[in-house]
PDB file with one MODEL, atoms N, CA, C and O in Angstrom:
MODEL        1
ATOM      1  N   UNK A   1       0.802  -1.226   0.000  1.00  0.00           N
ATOM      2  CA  UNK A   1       0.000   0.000   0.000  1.00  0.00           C
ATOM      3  C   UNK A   1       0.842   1.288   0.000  1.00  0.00           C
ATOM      4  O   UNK A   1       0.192   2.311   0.214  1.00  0.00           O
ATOM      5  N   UNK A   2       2.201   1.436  -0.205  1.00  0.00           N
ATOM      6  CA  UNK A   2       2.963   2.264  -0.230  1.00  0.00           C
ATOM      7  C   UNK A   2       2.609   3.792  -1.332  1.00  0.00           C
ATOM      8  O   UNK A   2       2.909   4.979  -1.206  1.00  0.00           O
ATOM      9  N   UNK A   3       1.982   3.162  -2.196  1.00  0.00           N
ATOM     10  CA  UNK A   3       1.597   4.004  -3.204  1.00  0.00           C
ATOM     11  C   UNK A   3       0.355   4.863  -2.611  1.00  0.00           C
ATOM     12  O   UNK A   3       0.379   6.077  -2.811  1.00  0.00           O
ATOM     13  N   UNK A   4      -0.920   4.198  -1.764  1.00  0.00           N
ATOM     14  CA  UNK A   4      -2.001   4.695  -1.589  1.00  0.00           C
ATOM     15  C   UNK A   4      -1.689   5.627  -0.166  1.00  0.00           C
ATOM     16  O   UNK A   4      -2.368   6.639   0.006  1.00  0.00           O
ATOM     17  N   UNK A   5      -0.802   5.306   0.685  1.00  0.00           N
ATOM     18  CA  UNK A   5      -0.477   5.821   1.818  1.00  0.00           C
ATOM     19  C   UNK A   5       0.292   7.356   1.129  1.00  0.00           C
ATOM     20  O   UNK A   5      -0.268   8.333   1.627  1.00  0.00           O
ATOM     21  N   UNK A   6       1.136   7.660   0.374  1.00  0.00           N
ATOM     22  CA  UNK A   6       2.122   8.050  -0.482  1.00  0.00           C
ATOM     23  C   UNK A   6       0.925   9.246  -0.785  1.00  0.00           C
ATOM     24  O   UNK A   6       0.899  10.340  -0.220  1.00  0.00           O
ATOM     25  N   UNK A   7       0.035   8.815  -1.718  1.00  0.00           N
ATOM     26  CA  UNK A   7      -1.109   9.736  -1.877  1.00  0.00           C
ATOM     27  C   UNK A   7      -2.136  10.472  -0.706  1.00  0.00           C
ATOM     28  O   UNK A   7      -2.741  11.543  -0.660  1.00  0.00           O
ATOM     29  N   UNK A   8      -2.033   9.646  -0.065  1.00  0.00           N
ATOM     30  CA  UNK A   8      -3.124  10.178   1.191  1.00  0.00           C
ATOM     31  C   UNK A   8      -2.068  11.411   1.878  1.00  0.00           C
ATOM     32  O   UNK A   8      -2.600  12.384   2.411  1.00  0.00           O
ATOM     33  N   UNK A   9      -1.090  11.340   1.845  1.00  0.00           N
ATOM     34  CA  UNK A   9      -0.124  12.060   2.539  1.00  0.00           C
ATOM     35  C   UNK A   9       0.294  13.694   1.730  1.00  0.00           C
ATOM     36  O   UNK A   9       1.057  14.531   2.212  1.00  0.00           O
ATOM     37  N   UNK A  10      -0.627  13.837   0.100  1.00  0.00           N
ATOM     38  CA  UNK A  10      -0.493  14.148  -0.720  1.00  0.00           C
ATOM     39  C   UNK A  10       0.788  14.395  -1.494  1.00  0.00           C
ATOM     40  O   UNK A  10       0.963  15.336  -2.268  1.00  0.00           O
ATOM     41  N   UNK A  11       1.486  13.636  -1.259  1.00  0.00           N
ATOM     42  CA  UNK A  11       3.314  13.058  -1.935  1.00  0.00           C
ATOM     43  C   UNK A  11       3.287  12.103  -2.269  1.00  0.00           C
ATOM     44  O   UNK A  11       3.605  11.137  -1.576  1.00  0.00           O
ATOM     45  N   UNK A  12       2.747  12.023  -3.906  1.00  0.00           N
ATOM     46  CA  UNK A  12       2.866  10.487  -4.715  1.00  0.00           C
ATOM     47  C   UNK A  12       4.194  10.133  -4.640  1.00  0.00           C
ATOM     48  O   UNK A  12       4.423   8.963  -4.949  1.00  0.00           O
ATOM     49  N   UNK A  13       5.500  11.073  -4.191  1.00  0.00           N
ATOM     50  CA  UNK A  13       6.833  10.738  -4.718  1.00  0.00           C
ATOM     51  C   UNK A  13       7.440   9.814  -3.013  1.00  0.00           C
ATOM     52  O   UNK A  13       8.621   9.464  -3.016  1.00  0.00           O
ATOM     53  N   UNK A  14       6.790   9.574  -2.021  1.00  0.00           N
ATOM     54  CA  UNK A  14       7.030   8.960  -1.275  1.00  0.00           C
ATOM     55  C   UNK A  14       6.445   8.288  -0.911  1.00  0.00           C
ATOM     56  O   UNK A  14       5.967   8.377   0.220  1.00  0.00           O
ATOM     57  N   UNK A  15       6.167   7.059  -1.926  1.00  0.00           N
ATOM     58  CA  UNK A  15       5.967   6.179  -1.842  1.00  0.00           C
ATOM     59  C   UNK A  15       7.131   4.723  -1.504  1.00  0.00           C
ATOM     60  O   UNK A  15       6.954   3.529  -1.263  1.00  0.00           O
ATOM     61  N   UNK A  16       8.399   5.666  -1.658  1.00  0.00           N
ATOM     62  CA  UNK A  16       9.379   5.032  -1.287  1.00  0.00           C
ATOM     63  C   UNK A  16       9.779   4.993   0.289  1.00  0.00           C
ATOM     64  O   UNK A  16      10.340   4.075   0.888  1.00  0.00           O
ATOM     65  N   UNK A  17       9.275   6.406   0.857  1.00  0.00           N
ATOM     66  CA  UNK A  17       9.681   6.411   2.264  1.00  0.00           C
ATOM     67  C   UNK A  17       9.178   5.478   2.921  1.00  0.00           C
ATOM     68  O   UNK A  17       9.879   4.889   3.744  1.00  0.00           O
ATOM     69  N   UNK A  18       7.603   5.054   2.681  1.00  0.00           N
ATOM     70  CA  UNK A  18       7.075   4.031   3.112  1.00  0.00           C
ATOM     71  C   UNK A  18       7.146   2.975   3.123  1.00  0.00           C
ATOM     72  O   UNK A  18       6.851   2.302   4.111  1.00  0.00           O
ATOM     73  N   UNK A  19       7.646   2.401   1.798  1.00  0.00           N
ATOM     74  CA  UNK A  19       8.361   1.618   1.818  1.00  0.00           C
ATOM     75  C   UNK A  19       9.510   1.250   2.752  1.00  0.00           C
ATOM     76  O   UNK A  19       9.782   0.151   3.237  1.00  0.00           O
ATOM     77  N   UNK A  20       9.976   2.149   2.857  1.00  0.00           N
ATOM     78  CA  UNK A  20      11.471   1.933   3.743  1.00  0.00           C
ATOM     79  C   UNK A  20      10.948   1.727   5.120  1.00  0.00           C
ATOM     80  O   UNK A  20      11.325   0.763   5.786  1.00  0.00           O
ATOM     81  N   UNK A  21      10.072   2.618   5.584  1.00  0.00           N
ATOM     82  CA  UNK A  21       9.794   2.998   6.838  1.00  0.00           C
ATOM     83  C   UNK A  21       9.117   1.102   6.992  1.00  0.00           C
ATOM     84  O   UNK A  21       9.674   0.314   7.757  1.00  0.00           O
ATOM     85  N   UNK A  22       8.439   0.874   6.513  1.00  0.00           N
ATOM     86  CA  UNK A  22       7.673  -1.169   6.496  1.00  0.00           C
ATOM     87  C   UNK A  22       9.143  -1.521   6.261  1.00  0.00           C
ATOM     88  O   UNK A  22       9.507  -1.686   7.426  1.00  0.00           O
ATOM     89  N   UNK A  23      10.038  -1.705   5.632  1.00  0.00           N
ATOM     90  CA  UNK A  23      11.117  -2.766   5.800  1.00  0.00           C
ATOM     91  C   UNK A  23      11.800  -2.568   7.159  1.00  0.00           C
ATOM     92  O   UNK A  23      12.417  -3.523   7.629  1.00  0.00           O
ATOM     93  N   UNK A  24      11.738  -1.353   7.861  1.00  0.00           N
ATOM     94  CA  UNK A  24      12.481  -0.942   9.254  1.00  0.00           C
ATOM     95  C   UNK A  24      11.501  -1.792  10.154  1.00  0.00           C
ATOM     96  O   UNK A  24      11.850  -2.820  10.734  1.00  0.00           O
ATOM     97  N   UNK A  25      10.517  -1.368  10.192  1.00  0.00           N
ATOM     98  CA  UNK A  25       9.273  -1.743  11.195  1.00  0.00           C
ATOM     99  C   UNK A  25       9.443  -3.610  11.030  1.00  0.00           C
ATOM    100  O   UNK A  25       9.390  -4.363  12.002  1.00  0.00           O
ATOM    101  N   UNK A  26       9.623  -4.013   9.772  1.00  0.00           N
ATOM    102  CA  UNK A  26       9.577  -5.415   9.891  1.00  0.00           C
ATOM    103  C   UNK A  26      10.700  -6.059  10.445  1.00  0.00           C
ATOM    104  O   UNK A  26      10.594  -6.957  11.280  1.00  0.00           O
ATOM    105  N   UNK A  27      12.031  -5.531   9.907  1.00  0.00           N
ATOM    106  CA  UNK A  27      12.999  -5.865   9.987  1.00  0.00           C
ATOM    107  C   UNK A  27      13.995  -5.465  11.490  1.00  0.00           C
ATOM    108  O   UNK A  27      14.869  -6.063  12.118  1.00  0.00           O
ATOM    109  N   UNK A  28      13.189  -3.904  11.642  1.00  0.00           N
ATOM    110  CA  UNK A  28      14.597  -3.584  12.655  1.00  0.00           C
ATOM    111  C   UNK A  28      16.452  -3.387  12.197  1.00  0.00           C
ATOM    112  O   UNK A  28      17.404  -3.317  12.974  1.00  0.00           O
ATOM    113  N   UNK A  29      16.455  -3.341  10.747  1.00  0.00           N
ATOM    114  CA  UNK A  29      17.509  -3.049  10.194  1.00  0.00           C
ATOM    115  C   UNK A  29      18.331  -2.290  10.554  1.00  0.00           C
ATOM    116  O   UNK A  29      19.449  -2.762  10.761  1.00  0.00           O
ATOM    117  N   UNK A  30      18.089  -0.659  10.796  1.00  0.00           N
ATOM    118  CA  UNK A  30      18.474   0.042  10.943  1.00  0.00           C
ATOM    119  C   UNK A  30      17.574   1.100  12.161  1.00  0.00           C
ATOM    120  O   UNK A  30      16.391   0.779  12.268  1.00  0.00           O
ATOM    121  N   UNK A  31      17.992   2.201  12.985  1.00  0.00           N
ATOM    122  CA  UNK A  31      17.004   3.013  13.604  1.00  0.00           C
ATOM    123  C   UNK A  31      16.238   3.946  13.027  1.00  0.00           C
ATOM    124  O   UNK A  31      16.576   4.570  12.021  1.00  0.00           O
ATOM    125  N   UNK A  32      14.793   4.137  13.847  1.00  0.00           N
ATOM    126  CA  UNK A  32      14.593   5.129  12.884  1.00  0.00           C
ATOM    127  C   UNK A  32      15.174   6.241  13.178  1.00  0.00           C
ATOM    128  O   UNK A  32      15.316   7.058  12.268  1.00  0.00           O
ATOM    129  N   UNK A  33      15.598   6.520  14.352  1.00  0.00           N
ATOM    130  CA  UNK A  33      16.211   8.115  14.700  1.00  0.00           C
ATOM    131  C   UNK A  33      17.528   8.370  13.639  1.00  0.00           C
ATOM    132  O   UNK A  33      17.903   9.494  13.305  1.00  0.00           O
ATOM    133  N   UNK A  34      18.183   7.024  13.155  1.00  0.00           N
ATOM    134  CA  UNK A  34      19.314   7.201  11.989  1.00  0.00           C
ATOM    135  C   UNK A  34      18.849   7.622  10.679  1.00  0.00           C
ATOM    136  O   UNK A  34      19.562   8.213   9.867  1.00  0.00           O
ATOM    137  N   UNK A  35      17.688   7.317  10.503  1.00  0.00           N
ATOM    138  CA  UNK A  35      16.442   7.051   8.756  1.00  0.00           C
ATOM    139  C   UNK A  35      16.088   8.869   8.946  1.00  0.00           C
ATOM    140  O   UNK A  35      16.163   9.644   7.992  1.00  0.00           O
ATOM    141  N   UNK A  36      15.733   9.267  10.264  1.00  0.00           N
ATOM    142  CA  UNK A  36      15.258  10.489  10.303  1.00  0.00           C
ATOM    143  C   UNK A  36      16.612  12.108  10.098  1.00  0.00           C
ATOM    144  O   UNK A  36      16.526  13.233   9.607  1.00  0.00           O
ATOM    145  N   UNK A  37      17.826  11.229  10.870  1.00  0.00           N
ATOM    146  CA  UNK A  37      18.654  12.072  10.317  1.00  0.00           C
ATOM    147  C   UNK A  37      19.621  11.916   9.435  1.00  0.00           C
ATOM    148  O   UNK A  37      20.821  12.121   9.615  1.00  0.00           O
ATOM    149  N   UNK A  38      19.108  11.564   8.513  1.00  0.00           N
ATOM    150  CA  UNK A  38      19.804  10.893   6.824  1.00  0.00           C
ATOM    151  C   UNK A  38      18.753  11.935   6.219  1.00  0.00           C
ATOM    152  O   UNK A  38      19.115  12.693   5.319  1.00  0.00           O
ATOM    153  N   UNK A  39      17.280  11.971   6.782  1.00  0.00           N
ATOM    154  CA  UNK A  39      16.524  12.463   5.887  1.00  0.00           C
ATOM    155  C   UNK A  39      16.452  14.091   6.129  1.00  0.00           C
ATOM    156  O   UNK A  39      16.028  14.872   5.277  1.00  0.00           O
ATOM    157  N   UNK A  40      16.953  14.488   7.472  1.00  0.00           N
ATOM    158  CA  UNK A  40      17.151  15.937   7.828  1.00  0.00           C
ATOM    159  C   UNK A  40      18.490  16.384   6.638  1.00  0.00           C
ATOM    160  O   UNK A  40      18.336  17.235   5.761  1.00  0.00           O
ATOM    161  N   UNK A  41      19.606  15.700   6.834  1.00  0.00           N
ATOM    162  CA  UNK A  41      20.648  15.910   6.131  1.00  0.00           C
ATOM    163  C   UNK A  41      20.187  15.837   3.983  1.00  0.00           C
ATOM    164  O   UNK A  41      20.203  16.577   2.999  1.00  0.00           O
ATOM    165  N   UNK A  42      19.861  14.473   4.353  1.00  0.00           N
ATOM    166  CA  UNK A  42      19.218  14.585   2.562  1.00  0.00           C
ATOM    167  C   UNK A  42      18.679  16.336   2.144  1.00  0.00           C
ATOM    168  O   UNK A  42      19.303  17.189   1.513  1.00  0.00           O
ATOM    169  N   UNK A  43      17.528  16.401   2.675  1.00  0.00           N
ATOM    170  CA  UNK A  43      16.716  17.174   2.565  1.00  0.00           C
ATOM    171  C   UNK A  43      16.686  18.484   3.067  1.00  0.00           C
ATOM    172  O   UNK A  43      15.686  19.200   3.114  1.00  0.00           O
ATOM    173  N   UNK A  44      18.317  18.899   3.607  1.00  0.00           N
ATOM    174  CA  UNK A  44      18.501  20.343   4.086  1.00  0.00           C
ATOM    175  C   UNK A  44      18.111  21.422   3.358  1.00  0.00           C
ATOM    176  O   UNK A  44      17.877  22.473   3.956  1.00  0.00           O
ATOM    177  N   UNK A  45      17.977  21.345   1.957  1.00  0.00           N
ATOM    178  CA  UNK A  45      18.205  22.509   1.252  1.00  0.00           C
ATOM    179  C   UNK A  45      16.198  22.668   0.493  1.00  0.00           C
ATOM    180  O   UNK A  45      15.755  23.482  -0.317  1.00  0.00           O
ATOM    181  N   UNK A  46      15.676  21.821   1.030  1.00  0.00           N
ATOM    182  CA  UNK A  46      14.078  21.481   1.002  1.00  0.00           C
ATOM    183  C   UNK A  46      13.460  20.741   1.995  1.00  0.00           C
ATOM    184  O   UNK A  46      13.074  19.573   2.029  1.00  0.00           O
ATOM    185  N   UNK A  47      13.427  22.174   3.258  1.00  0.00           N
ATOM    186  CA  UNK A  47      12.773  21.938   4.117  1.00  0.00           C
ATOM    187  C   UNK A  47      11.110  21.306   4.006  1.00  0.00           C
ATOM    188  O   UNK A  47      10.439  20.479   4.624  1.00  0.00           O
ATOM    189  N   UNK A  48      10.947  22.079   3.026  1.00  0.00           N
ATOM    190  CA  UNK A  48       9.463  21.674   3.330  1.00  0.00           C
ATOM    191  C   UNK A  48       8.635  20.341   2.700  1.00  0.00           C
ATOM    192  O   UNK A  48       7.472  20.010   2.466  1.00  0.00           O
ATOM    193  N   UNK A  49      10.105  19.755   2.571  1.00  0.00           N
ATOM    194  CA  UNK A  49       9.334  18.168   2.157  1.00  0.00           C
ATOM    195  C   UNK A  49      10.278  17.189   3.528  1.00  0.00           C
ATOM    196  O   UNK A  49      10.170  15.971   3.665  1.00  0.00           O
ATOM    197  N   UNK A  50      10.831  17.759   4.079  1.00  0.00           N
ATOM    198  CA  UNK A  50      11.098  17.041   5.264  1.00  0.00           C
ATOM    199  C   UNK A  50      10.247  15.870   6.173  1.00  0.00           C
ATOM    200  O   UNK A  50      10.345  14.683   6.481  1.00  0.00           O
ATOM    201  N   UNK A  51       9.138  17.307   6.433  1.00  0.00           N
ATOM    202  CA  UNK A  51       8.127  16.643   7.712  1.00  0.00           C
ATOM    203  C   UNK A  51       7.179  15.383   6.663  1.00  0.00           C
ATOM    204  O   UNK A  51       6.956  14.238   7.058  1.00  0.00           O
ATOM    205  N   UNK A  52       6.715  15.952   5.253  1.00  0.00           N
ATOM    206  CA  UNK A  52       6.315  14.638   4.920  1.00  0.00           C
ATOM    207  C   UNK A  52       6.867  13.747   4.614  1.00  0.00           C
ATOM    208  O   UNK A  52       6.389  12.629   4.810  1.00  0.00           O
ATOM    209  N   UNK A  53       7.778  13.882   4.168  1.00  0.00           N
ATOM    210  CA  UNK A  53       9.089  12.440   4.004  1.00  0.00           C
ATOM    211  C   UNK A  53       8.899  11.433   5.374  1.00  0.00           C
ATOM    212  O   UNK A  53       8.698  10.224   5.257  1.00  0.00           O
ATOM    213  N   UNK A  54       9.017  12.293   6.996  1.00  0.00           N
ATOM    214  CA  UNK A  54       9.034  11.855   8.359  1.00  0.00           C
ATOM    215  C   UNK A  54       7.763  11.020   8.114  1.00  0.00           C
ATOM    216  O   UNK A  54       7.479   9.824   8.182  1.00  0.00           O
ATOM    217  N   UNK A  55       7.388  11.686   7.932  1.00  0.00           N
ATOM    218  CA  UNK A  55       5.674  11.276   8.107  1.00  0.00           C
ATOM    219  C   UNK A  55       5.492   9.661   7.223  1.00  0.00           C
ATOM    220  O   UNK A  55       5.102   8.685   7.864  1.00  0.00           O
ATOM    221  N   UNK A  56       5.688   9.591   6.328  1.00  0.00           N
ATOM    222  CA  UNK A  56       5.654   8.682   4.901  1.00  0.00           C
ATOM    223  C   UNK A  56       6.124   7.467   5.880  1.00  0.00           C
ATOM    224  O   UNK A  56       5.548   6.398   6.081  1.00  0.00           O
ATOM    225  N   UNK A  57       7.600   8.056   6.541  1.00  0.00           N
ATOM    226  CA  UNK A  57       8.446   6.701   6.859  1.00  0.00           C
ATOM    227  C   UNK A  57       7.861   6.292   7.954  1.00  0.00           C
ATOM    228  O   UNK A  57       8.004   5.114   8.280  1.00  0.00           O
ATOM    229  N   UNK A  58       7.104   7.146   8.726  1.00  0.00           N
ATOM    230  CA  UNK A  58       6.557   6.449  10.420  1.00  0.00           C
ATOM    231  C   UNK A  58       5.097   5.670   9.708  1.00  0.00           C
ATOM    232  O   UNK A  58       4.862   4.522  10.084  1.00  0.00           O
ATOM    233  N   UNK A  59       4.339   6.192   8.894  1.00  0.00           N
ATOM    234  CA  UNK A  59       3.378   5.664   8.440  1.00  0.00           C
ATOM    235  C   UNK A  59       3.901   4.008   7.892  1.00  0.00           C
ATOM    236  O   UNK A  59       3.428   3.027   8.465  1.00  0.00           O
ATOM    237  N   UNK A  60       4.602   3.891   7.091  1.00  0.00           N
ATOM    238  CA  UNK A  60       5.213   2.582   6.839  1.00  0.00           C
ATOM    239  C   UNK A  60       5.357   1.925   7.889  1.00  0.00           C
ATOM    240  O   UNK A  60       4.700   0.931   8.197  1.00  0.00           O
ATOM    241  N   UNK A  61       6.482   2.576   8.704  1.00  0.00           N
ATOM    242  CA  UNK A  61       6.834   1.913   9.763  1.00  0.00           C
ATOM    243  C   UNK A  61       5.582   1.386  10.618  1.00  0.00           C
ATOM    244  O   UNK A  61       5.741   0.212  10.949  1.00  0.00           O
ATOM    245  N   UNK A  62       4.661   1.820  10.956  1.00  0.00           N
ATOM    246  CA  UNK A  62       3.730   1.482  11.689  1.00  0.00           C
ATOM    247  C   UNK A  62       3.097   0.480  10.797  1.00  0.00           C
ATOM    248  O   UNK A  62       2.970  -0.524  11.497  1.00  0.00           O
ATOM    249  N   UNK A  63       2.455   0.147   9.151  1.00  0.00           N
ATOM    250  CA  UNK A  63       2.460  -1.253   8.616  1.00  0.00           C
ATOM    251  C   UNK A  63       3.549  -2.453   8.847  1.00  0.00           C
ATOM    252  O   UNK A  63       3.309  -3.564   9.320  1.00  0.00           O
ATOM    253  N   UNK A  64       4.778  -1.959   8.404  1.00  0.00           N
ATOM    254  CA  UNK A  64       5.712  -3.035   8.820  1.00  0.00           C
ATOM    255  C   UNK A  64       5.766  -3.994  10.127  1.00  0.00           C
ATOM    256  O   UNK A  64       5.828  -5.218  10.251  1.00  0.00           O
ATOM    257  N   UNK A  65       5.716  -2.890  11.073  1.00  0.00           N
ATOM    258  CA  UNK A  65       5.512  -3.472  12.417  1.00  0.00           C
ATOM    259  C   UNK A  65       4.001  -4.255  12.761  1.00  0.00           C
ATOM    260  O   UNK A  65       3.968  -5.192  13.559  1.00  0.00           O
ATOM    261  N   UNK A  66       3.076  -3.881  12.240  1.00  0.00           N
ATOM    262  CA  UNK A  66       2.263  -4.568  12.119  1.00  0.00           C
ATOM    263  C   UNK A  66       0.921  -3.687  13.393  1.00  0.00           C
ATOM    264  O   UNK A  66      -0.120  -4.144  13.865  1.00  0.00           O
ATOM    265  N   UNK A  67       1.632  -2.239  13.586  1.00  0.00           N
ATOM    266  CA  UNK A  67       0.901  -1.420  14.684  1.00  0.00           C
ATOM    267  C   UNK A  67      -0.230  -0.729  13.847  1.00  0.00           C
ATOM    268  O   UNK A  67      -0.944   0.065  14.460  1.00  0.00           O
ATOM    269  N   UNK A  68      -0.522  -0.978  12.268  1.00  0.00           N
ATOM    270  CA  UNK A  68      -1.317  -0.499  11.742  1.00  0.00           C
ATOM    271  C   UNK A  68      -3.036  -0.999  12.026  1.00  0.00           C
ATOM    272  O   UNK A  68      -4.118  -0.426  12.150  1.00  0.00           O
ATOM    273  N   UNK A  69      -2.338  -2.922  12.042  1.00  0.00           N
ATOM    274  CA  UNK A  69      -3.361  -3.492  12.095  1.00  0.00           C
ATOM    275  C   UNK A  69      -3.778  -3.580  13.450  1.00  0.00           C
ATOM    276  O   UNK A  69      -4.776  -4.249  13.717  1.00  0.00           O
ATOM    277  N   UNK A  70      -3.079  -2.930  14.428  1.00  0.00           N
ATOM    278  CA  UNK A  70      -3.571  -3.058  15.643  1.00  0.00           C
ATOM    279  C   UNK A  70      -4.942  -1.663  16.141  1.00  0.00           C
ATOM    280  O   UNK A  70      -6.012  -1.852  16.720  1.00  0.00           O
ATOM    281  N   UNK A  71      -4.258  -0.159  15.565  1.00  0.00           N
ATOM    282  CA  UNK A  71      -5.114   0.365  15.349  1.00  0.00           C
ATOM    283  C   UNK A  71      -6.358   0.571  14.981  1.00  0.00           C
ATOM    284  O   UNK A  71      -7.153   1.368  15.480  1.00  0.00           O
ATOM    285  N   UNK A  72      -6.592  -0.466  13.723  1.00  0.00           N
ATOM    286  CA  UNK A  72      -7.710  -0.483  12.941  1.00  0.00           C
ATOM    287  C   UNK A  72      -8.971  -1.154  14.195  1.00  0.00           C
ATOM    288  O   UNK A  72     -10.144  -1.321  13.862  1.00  0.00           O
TER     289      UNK A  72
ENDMDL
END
């Protein structure tokens, strides 16, 4: 659902964050506090796609982990 989450967020182009953010949540690969400042640094010079980028990857993250379906 990376694509439909991606849209709801109105950023078809992060559909990748979400992605990432579900392989963290499943996996535990990496932190997210590391994912978040990769994406402060990425994205210094375009602040204002920051917070939805954040957003994209915790949204994933919360499918991956499986805290989506707990919500519902």
């Amino acid at each position: 659902p990376a694509n439909e989450v991606a849209n709801e967020l109105g950023n078809p182009r992060g559909a990748n964050m979400v992605a990432l953010g579900a392989y963290i949540g499943a996996t535990g690969a990496v932190s997210m506090e590391r994912v978040e400042q990769v994406i402060h640094e990425t994205f210094a010079g375009k602040p204002k796609v920051i917070d939805v980028n954040i957003e994209a990857l915790h949204r994933g993250f919360d499918i991956g982990s499986g805290e989506q379906a707990a919500e519902a």
